[in-house]
N, C-alpha and C positions, 0 to 999 in steps of 0.2 A: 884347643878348638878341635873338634869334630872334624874328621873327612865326609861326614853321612852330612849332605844337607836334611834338615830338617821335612817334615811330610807338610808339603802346603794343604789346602781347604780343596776338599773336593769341586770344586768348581775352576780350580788355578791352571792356568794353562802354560806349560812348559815351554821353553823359547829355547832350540838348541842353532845356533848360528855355524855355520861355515865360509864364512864367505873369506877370512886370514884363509884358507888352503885351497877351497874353489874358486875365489877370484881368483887367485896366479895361475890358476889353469888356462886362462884369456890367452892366446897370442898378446905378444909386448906388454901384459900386466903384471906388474913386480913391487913390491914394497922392501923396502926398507926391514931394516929390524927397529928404526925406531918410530917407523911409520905403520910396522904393525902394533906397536904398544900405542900408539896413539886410536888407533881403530878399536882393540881391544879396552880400551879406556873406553870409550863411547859404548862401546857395546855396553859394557857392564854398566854405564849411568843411564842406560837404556831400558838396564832389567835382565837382559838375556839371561841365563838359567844356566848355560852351557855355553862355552864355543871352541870351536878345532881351531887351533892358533897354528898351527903349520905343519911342515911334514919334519919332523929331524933329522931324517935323513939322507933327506935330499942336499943339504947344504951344512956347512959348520954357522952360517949367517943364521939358517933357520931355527937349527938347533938352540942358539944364542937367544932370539928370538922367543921360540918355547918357553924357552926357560924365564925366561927376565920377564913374559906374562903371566907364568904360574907360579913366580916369586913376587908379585909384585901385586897383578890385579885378584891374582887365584887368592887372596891371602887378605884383601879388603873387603869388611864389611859391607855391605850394601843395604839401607835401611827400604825399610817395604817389602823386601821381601823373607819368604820364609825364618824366621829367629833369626835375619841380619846376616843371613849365608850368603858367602863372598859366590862369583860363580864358577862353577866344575870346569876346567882347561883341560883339554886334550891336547894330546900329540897323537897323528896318526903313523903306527911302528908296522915296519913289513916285519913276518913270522912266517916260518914255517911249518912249526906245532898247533898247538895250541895256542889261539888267541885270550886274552886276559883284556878287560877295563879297567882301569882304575883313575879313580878322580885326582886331577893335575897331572898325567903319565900318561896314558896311553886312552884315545878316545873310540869314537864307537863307528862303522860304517856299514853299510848294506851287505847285506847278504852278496849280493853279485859281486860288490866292489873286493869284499873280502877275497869271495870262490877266485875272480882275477889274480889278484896280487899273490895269493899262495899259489899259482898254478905256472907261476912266472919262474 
């Protein structure tokens, strides 16, 4: 299987989720590691296209987490969309150099959020 999801129909509209790494940003909002595979389960019977499944290195939990959703949901089919492409899992990685994407690895964030984190 392909890392490249497939090219949808001009008309397809791409669903990237964060809410596994922007919800914990709530004061008192916390998940689980097995209560983000469960969110990330939903998401992907959702459709989602994309989603940032946590940070890794904020936690060895989270890390754990990352990983057991891009081994697991990153890696299932999903009928309906594009040729049955499971959907793209990020982790978002602090860098110092050069930033890289790569689908199940390392996911993607705003220009500011990025110029932040590298200036830290």
């Amino acid at each position: 299987m392909s890392n490249v999801p497939p090219v949808p129909a001009d008309n397809y509209v791409r669903m990237f989720d964060t809410s596994l790494r922007d919800g914990e940003q709530s004061p008192g909002a916390t998940l689980t590691s097995e209560e983000k595979l469960e969110v990330a389960q939903a998401l992907s019977r959702l459709g989602v296209d994309a989603m940032e499944a946590g940070f890794p290195a904020a936690s060895p939990d989270d890390l754990f987490a990352v990983k057991r959703i891009a081994e697991s949901v990153g890696q299932e089919p999903r009928p309906g969309r594009a040729g049955d492409a499971p959907p793209i899992i990020c982790g978002l990685a602090r860098a110092r150099k050069t930033v890289q994407c790569v689908p199940h690895t390392v996911g993607k964030a705003t220009g500011a959020t990025i110029a932040h984190r590298l200036a830290r």
